[in-house]
C-alpha positions in Angstrom: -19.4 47.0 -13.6 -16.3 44.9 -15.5 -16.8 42.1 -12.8 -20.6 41.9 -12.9 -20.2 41.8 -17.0 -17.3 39.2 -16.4 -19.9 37.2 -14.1 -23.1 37.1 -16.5 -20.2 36.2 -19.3 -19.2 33.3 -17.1 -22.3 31.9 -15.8 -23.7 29.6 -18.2 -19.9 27.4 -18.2 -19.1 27.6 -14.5 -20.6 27.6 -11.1 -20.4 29.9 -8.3 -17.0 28.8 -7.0 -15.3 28.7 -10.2 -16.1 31.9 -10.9 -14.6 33.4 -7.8 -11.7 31.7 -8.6 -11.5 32.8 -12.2 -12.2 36.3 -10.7 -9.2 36.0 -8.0 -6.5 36.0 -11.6 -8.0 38.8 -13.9 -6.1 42.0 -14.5 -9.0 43.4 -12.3 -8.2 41.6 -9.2 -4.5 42.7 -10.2 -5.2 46.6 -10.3 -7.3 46.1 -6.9 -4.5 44.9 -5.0 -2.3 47.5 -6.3 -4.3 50.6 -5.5 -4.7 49.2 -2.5 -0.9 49.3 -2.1 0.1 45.3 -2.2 2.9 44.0 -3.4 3.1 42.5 -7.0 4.4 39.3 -5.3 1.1 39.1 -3.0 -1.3 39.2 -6.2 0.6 36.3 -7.7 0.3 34.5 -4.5 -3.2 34.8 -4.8 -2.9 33.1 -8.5 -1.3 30.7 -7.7 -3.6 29.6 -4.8 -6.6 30.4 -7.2 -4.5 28.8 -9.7 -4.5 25.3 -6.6 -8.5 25.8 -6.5 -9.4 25.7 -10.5 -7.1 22.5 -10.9 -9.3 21.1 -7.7 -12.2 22.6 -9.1 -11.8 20.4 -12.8 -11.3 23.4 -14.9 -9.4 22.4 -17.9 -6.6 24.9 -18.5 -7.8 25.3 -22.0 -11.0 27.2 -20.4 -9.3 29.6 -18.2 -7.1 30.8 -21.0 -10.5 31.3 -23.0 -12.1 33.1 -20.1 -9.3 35.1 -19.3 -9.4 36.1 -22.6 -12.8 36.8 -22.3 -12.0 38.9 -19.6 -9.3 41.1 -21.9 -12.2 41.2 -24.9 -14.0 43.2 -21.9 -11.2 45.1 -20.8 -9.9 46.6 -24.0 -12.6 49.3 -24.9 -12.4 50.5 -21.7 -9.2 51.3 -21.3 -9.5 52.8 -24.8 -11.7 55.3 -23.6 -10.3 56.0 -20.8 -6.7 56.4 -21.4 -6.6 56.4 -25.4 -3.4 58.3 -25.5 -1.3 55.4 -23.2 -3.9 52.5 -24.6 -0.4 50.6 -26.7 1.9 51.1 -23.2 -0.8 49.6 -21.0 -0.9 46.5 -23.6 2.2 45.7 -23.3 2.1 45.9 -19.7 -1.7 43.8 -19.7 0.7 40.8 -22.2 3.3 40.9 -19.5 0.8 40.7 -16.9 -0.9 37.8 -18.5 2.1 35.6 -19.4 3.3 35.4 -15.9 -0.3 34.9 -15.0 -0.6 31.8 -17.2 3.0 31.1 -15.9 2.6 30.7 -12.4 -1.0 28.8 -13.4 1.0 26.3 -14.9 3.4 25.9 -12.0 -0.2 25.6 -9.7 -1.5 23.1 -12.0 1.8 21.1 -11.9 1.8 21.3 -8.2 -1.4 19.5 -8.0 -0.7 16.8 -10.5 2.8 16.1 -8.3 1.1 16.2 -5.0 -1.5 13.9 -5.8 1.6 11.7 -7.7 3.4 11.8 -4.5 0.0 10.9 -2.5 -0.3 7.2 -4.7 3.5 6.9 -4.8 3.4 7.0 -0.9 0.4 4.7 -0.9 2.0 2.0 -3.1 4.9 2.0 -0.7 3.1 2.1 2.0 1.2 -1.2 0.9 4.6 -2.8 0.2 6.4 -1.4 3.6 3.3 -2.2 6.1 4.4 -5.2 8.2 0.5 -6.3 8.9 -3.0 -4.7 8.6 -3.1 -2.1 10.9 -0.1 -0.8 10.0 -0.9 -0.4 6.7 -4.1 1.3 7.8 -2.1 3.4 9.7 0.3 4.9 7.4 -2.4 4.9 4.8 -4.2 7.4 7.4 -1.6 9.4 7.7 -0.6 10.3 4.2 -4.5 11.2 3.5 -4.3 13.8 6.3 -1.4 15.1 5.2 -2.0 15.1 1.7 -5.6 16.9 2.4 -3.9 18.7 4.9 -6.3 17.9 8.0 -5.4 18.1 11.7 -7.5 14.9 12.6 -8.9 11.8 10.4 -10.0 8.3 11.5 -10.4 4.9 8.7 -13.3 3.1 9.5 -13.5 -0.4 8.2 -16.9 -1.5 7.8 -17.8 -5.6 7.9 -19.8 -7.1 6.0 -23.7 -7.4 6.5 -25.4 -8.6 9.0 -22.1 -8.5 10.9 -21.7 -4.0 10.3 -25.2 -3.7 10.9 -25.1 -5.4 14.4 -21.7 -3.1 15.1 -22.9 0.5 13.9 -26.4 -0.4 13.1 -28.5 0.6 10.3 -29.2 4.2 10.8 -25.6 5.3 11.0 -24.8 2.6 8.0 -27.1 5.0 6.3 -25.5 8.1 6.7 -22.2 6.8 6.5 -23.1 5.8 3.0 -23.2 9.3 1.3 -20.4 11.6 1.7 -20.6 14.9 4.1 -19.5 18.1 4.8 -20.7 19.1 8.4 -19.5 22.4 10.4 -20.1 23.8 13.5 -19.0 22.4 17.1 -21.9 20.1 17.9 -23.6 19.3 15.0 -22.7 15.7 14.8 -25.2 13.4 15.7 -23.1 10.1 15.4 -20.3 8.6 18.4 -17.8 9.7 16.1 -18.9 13.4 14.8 -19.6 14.4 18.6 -15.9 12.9 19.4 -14.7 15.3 16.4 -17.0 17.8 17.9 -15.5 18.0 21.1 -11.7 18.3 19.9 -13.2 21.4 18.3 -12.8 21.2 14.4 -14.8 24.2 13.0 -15.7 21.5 10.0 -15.1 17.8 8.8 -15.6 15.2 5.8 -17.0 11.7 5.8 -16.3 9.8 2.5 -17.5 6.4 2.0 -16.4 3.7 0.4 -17.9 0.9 -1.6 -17.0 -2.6 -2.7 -19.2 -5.0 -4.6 -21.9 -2.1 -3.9 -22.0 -2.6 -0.4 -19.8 -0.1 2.2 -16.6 -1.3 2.9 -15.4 1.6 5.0 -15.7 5.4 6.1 -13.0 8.1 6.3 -13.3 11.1 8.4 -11.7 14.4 8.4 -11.1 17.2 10.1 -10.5 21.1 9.7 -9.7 24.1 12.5 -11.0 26.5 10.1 -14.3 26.0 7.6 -12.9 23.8 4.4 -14.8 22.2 1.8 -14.0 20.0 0.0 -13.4 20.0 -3.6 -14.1 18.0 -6.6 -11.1 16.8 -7.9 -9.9 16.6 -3.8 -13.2 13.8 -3.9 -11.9 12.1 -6.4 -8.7 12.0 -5.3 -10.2 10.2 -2.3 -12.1 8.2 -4.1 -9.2 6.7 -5.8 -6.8 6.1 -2.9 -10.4 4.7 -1.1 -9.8 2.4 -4.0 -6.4 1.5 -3.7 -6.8 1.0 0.1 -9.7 -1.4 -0.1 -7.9 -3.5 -2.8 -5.0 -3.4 -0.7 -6.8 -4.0 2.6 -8.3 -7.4 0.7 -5.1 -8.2 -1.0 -3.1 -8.0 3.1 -6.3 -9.8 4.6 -5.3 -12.4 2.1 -1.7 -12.9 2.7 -2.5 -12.7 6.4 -4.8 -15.2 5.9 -1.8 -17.6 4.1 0.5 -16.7 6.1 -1.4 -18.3 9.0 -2.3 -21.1 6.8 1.3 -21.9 6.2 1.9 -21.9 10.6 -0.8 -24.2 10.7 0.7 -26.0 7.4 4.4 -25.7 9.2 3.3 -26.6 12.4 1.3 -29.7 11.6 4.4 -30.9 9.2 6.8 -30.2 12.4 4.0 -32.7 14.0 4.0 -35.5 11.3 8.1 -35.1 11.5 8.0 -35.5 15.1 5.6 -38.5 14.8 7.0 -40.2 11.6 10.8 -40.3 14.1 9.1 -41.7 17.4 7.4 -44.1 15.2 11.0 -45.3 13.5 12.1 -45.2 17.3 9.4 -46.9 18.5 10.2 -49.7 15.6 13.9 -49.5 16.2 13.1 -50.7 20.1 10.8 -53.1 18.8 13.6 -54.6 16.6 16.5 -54.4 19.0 14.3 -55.5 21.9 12.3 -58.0 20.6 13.6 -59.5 16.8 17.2 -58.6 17.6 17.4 -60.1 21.0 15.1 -63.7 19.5 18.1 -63.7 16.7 20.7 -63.6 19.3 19.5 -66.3 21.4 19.1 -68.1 18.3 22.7 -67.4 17.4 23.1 -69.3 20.9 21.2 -72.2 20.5 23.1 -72.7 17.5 26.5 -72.4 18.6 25.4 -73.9 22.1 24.4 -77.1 19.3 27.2 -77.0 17.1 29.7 -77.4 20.0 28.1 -80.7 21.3 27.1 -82.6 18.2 29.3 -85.8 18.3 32.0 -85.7 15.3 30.6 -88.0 13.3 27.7 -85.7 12.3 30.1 -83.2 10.3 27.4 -82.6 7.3 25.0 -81.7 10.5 27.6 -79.7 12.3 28.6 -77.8 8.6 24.5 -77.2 8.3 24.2 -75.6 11.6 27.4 -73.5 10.9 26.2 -72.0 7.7 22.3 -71.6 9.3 24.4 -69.6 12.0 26.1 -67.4 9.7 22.8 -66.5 7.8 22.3 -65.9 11.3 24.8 -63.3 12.1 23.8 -61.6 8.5 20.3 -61.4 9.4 21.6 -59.5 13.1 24.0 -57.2 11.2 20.9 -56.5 8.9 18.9 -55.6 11.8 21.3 -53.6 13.4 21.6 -51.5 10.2 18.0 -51.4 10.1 17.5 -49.8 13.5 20.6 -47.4 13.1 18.8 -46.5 9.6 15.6 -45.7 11.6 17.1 -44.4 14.7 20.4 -43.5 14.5 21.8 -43.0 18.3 24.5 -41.1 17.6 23.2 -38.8 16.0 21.2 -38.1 19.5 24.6 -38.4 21.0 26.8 -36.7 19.5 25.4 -34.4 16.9 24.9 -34.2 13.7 28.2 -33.8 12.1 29.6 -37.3 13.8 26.4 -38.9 12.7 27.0 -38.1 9.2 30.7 -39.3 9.2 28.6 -42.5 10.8 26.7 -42.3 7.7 29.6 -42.3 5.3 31.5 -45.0 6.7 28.4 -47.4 6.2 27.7 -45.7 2.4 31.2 -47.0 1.8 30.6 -50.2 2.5 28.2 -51.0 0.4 28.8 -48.6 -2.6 31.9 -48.4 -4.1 31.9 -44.9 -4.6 34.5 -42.4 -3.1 32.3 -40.4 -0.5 34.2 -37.2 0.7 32.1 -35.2 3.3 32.9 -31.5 4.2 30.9 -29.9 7.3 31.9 -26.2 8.7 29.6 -23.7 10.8 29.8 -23.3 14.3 26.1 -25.2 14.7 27.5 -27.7 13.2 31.4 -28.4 14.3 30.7 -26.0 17.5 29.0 -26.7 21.0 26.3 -24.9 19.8 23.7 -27.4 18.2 21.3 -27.3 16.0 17.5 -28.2 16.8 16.6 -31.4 17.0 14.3 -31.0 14.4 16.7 -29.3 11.5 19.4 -32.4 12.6 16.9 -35.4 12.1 15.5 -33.6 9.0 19.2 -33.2 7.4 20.3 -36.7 8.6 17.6 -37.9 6.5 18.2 -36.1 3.6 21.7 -37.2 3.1 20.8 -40.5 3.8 18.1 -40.4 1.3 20.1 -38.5 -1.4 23.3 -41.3 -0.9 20.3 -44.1 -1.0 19.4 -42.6 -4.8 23.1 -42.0 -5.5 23.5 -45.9 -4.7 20.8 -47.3 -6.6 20.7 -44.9 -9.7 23.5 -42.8 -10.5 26.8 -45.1 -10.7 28.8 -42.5 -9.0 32.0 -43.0 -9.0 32.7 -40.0 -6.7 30.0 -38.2 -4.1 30.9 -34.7 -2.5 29.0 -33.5 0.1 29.1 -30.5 1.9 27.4 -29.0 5.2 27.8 -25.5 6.4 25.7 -23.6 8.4 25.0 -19.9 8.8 23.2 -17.7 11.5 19.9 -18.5 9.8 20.4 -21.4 7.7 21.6 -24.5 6.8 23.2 -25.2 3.4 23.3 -29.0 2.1 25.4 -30.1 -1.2 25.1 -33.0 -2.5 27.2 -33.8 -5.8 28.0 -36.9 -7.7 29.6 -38.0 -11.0 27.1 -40.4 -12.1 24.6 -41.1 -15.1 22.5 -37.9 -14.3 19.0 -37.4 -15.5 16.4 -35.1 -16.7 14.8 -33.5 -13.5 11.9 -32.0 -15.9 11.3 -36.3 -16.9 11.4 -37.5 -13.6 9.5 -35.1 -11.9 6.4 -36.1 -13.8 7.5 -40.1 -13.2 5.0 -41.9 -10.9 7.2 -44.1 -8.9 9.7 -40.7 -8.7 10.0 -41.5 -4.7 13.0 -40.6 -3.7 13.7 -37.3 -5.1 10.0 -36.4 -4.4 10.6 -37.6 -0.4 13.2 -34.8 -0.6 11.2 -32.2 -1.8 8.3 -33.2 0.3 10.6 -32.7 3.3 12.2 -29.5 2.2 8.9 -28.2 0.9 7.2 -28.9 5.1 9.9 -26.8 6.8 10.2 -24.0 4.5 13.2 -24.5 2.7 14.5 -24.3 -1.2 15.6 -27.1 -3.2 17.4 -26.8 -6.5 18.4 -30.2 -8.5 20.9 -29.6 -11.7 21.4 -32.5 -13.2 21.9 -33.4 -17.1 22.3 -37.1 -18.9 26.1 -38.4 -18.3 27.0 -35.2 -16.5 26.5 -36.0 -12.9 24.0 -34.4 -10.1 23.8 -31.7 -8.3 21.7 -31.4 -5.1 21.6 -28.6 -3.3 19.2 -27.7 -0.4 18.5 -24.7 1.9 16.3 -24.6 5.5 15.4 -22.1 7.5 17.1 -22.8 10.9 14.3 -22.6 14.2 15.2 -20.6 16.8 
């Protein structure tokens, strides 16, 4: 009679479930399981699974204290009547009852707000820990079914019309867009609900999920026993269905870069390759074809100068000095075609190509070079790629070609080292510095923007410190290939 009072009393705020579940924590439900000779401990079990369901159910706590109050207001006069003598001992004992009711409410409460915390928490990480797509997919998966507690789930991502219509076609687009609760071995009428059918799950879930209005994907549940879901359990779903479309776009999208910057690092690997044959095909071309003409020239000359009669001396003194430009105009090309293509650098490595390098800076600067290399790719038999050598060869050079022309060094350090997984270029002078912020917006900025075009193609950092009258500072990191 109480609980059918306590059910028309409840009716108007709360539906059917609810109400079983507000039921499941009165003092009512408490003296049942005692006459029946339970244990104390098994009532408050049942609160606090109740306790699970009405925080899933959207209860606010507010409303069960008022109903359980409710519940009391019903109580009292009966108890009065019935044991008026005892009525103040059996309130005390109804207060007790209560406050570890409400207690171990709050503790249920809590334990739904921490396991849906823990559910996003692993989510977010799960995003930032995936190492691709499907892995993220993957672990996504997983924490859903565990946080649902479901034996089985799949993640179906949906494409984009007209391509998901051709894949699933329109009828199961259809159902797939409104969420379901089926039970019963072999009631599914799509691929996937007979599949679930057949493993035997007594009942299972399909939630959809949207973006820009259109469905983006389906997940599926399911159960051994009978389990419905409930409406804070939906939107729970709903909100990691969120999280995992946004993140499914956001890893499309850095997938999508990330293969844009192979293509992008591959086709720079191919202009580097191409810009070096073409300076090799142009040091040939000099060595074989100008360099060889200025030699025979040389020739001629001396071959002239040596039998010109003595009387022409002001001839003899004209060829001499036209031979000499000639010599400076073969040293020039040799330069030239060890600036373009520098053989021992091919030869012998990088290390005794820079030394080559130095020796040649000094000769036409008059700055004290000092070079320091260590790393066993670099002083070792070990080499490194072709590629990474030719790219830092012509870094230095470029950087000792601005340190000649603009900084009025008086002193250039430079050191090499190398490391399992990179190498490490220093480049320091003493000169007139500059602003890098002033001459990174100059126009005609060539050089230091040639370095930064070349670091920038294979991956690597470049950091310039430099300040008016305080020197320069270059210093540059790549990624060694393996």
């Amino acid at each position: 009679m109480l609980e059918r009072r306590f059910h028309r009393l409840l009716a108007g705020r709360f539906d059917a479930s609810q109400r079983k579940a507000l039921c499941e924590i009165t003092p009512g439900a408490a003296m049942k399981r005692l006459a029946s000779g339970r244990d104390p401990a098994d009532f408050f079990e049942q609160v606090a699974y109740s306790g699970r369901r009405l925080a899933k159910l959207n209860i606010p706590p507010g409303e069960i204290v008022k109903a359980l109050r409710e519940y009391d207001t019903l109580l009292d006069p009966l108890l009065k009547g019935l044991l008026p003598d005892r009525h103040r001992e059996f309130q005390w004992v109804r207060d007790q009852l209560q406050f570890c009711v409400l207690l171990t409410l709050n503790n249920a409460f809590y334990q739904v707000r921490e396991e849906e915390s823990r559910a996003f928490f692993e989510l977010f990480r799960a995003e930032l820990e995936a190492a691709n797509l499907d892995d993220m997919l993957e672990r996504f998966l997983k924490i859903l079914i565990r946080t649902f507690r479901a034996s089985a789930g799949r993640l179906i991502l949906v494409p984009a019309e007209p391509d998901g219509t051709r894949v699933f076609g329109k009828e199961w687009r259809k159902r797939a867009s409104r969420p379901q609760f089926l039970e019963g071995a072999g009631r599914g009428k799509s691929v996937l609900e007979a599949e679930l059918a057949r493993e035997g799950f007594a009942s299972y879930w399909s939630i959809p999920h949207f973006a820009n209005g259109h469905l983006a994907a389906v997940v599926q549940f399911g159960f051994p026993t009978r389990y419905r879901w409930l409406p804070r359990e939906l939107q729970l779903l709903e909100a990691a269905g969120e999280r995992f479309l946004l993140a499914t776009e956001k890893t499309r999208l850095i997938e999508d870069l990330k293969a844009r910057e192979t293509q992008v690092r591959k086709l720079s690997e191919h202009l580097l390759r191409v810009e070096e044959e073409e300076r090799r095909r142009i040091s040939r071309e000099l060595h074989d074809e100008a360099g060889q003409a200025m030699l025979c020239i040389r020739l001629q000359l001396e071959m002239i100068e040596k039998t010109l009669p003595g009387e022409l001396k002001k001839v003899r003194e004209s060829l001499a000095a036209t031979r000499e430009v000639t010599e400076g105009v073969i040293v020039e090309i040799r330069r030239i075609i060890s600036d373009l293509s520098p053989a021992v650098l091919e030869q012998l490595g990088l290390a005794s190509a820079l030394k080559q390098l130095a020796r040649r800076f000094r000769a036409y600067s008059p700055a004290k070079i000092r070079l320091h290399v260590t790393g066993g790719m670099l002083t070792g038999a070990a080499r490194l790629s072709p590629e990474t050598e030719i790219v830092t060869y012509r870094l230095v050079q470029e950087c000792l070609n601005n340190v000649a022309k603009h900084s009025s060094a008086s002193t250039v350090n430079i050191r090499l080292r190398s490391t399992d997984s990179l190498v490490v270029l220093s480049v320091e002078d003493d000169g007139v510095g500059f602003d890098p912020g002033v001459a990174a917006k100059k126009l005609n900025s060539f050089g230091l923007a040639g370095i930064r075009e070349r670091v920038g193609l294979l991956g690597g950092r470049l950091t310039v410190t430099s300040r008016p009258g305080k020197g320069t500072n270059i210093s540059i990191e790549l990624p060694i290939s393996k």
